[in-house]
N, C-alpha and C positions, 0 to 999 in steps of 0.2 A: 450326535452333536459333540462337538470337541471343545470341551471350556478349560481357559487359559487366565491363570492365575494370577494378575499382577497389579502393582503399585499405584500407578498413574494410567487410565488407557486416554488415548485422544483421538479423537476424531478429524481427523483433517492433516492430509500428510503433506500440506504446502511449506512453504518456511515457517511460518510461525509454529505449526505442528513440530516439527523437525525439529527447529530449532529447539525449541522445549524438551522432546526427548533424548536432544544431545547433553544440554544443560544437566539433564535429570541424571543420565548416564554418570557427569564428569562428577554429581555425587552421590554416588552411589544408588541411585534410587532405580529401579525396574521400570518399564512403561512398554507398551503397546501402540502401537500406530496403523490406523485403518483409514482409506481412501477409496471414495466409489470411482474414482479416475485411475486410469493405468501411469506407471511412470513417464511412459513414454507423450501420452495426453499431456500432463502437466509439465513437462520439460518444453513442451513446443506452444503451450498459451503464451501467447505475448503477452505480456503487461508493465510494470512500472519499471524503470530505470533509475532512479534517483535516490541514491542513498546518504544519510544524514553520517556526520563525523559519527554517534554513538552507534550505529548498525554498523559501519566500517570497524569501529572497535572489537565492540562485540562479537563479531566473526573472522576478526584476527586473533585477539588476545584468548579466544576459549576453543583455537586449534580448527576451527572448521576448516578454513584456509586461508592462504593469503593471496591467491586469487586477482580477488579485489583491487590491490593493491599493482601487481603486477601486469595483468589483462584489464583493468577499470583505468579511465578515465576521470585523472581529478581535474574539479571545479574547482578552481578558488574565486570565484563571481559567478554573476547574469547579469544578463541584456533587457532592462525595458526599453524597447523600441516604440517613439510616440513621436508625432507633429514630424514624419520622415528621419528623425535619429534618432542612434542607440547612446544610451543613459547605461552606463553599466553599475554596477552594484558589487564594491569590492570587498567579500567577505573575510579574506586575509588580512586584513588592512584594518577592518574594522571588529571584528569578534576573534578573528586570531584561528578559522576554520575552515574548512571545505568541504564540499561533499564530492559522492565520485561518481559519475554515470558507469551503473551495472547492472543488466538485467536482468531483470528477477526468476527468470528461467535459469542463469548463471549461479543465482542464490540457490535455485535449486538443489540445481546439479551438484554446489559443492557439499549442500548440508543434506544430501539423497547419498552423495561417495561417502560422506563420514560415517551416516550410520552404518551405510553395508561393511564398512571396514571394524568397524565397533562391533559390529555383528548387532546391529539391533531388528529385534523385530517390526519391520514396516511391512502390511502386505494392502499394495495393490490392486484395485478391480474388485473389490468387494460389492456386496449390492446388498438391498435390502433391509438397510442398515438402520434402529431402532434401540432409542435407548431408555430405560427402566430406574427409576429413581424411587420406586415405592418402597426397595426390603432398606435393609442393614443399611447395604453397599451397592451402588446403582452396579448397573450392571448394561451391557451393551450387545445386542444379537446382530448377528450379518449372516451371509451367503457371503463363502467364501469365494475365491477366483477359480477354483477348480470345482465350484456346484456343491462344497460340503457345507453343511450350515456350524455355525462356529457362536463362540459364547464368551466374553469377557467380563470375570468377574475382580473389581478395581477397588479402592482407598477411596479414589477420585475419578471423577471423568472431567476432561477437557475435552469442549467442542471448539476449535480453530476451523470448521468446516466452511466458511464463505458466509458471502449477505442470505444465502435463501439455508441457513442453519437448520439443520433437522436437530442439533442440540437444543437453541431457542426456543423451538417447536413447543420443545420436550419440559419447559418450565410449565409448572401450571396457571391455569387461568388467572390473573391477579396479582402472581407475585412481581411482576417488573411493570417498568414505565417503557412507554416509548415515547421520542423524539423524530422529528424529520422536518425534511422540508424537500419540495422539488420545487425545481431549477426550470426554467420557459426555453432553457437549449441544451445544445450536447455537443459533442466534439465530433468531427468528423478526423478519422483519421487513419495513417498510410505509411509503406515503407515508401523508400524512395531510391532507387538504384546509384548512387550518387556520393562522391565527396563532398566534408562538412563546409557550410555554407557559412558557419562561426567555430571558434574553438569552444564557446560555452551556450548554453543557453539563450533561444531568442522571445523573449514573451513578446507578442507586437501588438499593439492598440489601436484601430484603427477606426474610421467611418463606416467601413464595412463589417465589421466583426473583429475579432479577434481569433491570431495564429500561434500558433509555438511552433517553434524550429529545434530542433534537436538532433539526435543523431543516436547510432544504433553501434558500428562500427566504421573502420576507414573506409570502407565502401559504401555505404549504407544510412540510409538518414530516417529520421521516424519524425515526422509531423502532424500536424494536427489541424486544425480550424473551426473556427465557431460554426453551428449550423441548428437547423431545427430539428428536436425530438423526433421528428417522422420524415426524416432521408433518408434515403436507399439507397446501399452503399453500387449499386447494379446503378441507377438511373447516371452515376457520374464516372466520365471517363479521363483519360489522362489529362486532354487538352482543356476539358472544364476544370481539373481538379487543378492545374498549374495556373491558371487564368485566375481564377480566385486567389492563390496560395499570391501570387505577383501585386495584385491591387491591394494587400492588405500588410504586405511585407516590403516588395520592392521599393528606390524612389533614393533621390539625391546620391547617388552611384555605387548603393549597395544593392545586392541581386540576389537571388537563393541560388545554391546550385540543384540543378533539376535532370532528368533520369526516367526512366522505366520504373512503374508503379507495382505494389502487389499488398497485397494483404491489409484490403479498406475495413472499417470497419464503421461503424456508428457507437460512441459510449455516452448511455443519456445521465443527467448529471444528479446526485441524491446524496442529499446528511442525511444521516441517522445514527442514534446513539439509544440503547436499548441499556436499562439500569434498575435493580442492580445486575452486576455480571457473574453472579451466582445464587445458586439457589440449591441450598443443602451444600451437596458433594459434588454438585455439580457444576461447572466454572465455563466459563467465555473469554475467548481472545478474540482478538484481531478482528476480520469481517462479518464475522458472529454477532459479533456486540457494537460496532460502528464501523459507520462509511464517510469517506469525504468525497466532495468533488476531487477531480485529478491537479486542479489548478495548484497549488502547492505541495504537490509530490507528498504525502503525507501517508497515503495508505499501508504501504509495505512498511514504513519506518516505523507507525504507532503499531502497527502487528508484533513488529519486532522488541518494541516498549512493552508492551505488554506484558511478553513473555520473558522479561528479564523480572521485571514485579510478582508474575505469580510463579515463578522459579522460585523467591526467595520465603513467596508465601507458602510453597508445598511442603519445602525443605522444614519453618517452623512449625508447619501442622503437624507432619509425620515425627515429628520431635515431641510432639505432646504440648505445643501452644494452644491447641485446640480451635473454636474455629472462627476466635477473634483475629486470626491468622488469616484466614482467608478472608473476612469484611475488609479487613485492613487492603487485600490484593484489589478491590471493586473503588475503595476509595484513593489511594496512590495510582489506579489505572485511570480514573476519568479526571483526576487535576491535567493529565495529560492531553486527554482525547477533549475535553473542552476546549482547552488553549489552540489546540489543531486544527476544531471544526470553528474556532474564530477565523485561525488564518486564511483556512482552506476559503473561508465564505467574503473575508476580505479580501481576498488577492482575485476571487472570480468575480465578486461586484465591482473590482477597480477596470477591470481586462477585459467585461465582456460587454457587447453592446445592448440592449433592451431594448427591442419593438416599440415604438410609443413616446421616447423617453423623449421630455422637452429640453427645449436650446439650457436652460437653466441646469439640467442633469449632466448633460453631456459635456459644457464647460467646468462644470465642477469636479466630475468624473477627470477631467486632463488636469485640473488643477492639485489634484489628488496624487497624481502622479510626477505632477512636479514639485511636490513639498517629500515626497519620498526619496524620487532620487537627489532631490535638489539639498535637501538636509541631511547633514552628517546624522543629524539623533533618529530620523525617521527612515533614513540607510541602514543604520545599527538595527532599529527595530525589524528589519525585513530581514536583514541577515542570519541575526540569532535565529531568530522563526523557522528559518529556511533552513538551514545547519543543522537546527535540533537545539530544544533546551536542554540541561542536564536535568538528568533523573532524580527528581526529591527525592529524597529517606522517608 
């Protein structure tokens, strides 16, 4: 077995991993980086697009790349589409912000080239992966990618490894709380061989459900739609899947532009916040420690919040703050993911339709979203949320 001696290890080599080993690099500190997915695996999950003004910061101003900026797509709005028109929502105008559509496979790729150019150790296809909190200094076993079994001996351990954390696991019985709630639907969703159907964002509200229009690249579009927890992305074909996406978006002579489909999926929808986000020497980021619905683009951003907060907590630990340093990274990280999983949970109870709901719900529900778009102050408040609040001290 080959044990490897260092600072910080982390679990989970997606961006919030990453990004954290890079942070830790630019000061000075050692880290380790282990993933039971190959790079190749993680570079091609499709998942979120939507990044907030401070993750756009954040991964220009600390060198990752600029990318973002150059290849990303800025918003400066979105579109609620309701009663047949779009309501836009002008984030420039009102909070002074934007965000940029970039795919998180792209965040990858850039903060996967930094480290290999850093030369940091990320490896890879590991398996077996088991972590130990009982001595001194937790300590972390895997199967390495080449069949060797391997041994990390850390300061700290960060799990950033997803919602099904084998870090989490690894708390003992009793020391955290959990939170959730599921969601009665889930999004069906799709590429779409196709030019953009809007320049930003289409949330659309309708008697049928609710859709999101978006877009992937200038050829390429990424949608979505309301649908039930147990669809099968196999039972639906192009001409159902346009025939929906049209009754629920089309109408007073706007139209989606429409294409050759591929890559369906079903995503079912789940809060969760698991507290506190550490225990001992051992810490939680990003989907580790909570989930949101998709509906306010939130996930990848709070991944990336996170890891700006316990960057700064690792740096005062290993200084000798001790490990009031680290409570303090559980308390500045959930003022955040609170306010999140508010948004994320109001912006999917205004957008999505509920089975059941009476004449009294459903006109409230519209009228909700006419006092949003319809009010400067209740525009503001959707804006800020959507852009990202700035990070408390």
């Amino acid at each position: 077995m080959t044990t490897t001696r260092t600072q910080v290890a982390i679990v989970g080599a997606g961006p919030a991993g990453l990004l954290l080993s890079h942070l830790l690099h630019r000061s000075g500190i050692d880290s380790v980086v282990i993933d039971i997915r190959s790079r190749h695996d993680i570079a091609t999950t499709i998942r979120a697009g939507i990044l907030e003004a401070g993750s756009v910061r954040t991964l220009v101003d600390t060198g990752v790349s600029d990318r973002v900026i150059t290849d990303g797509d800025r918003h400066d709005g979105v579109v609620f589409r309701f009663g047949g028109e779009n309501h836009r929502i002008d984030f420039q105008e009102l909070v002074g912000e934007s965000v940029w559509l970039y795919p998180q496979n792209d965040v990858f790729a850039d903060l996967a080239a930094r480290r290999e150019t850093d030369g940091g150790d990320v490896r890879y296809g590991v398996s077996d992966t088991a972590v130990d909190t009982s001595g001194a200094r937790p300590v972390v076993s895997f199967i390495d990618s080449d069949g060797s079994p391997g041994r990390i001996e850390a300061d700290l351990v960060v799990g950033s490894d997803g919602s099904r954390s084998i870090c989490r696991k690894a708390f003992p019985a009793g020391t955290r709380g959990e939170w959730f709630r599921e969601y009665p639907f889930a999004w069906f969703g799709f590429l779409a061989e196709a030019p953009p159907s809007h320049p930003e964002l289409i949330y659309a509200q309708s008697e049928h459900g609710f859709a999101l229009v978006s877009q992937r690249t200038p050829t390429m579009q990424r949608m979505y739609f309301q649908c039930a927890p147990g669809e099968r992305p196999e039972d639906w074909d192009d001409d159902r899947i346009w025939a929906e996406m049209r009754r629920r978006v089309n109408g007073n002579g706007f139209e989606i532009q429409e294409g050759p489909i591929s890559a369906k999926m079903v995503l079912p929808f789940r809060s969760f916040v698991t507290a506190p986000m550490r225990y001992g020497r051992l810490l939680l980021a990003g989907d580790a420690a909570h989930t949101v619905p998709p509906t306010g683009a939130k996930g990848l951003n709070l991944a990336l919040a996170d890891v700006r907060v316990l960057h700064e907590a690792i740096i005062d630990f290993l200084a000798g703050a001790g490990d009031e340093a680290l409570d303090r990274y559980t308390e500045r990280a959930l003022d955040r993911v609170w306010k999140a999983q508010h948004f994320s949970y109001w912006m999917t109870t205004m957008l999505h339709s509920v089975e059941g709901a009476s004449p009294f719900d459903i006109a409230r529900q519209r009228g909700e979203l006419a006092l949003v778009t319809g009010s400067r102050h209740g525009a503001a408040y959707l804006a800020e949320a959507y852009t990202g609040w700035q990070q408390a001290a």
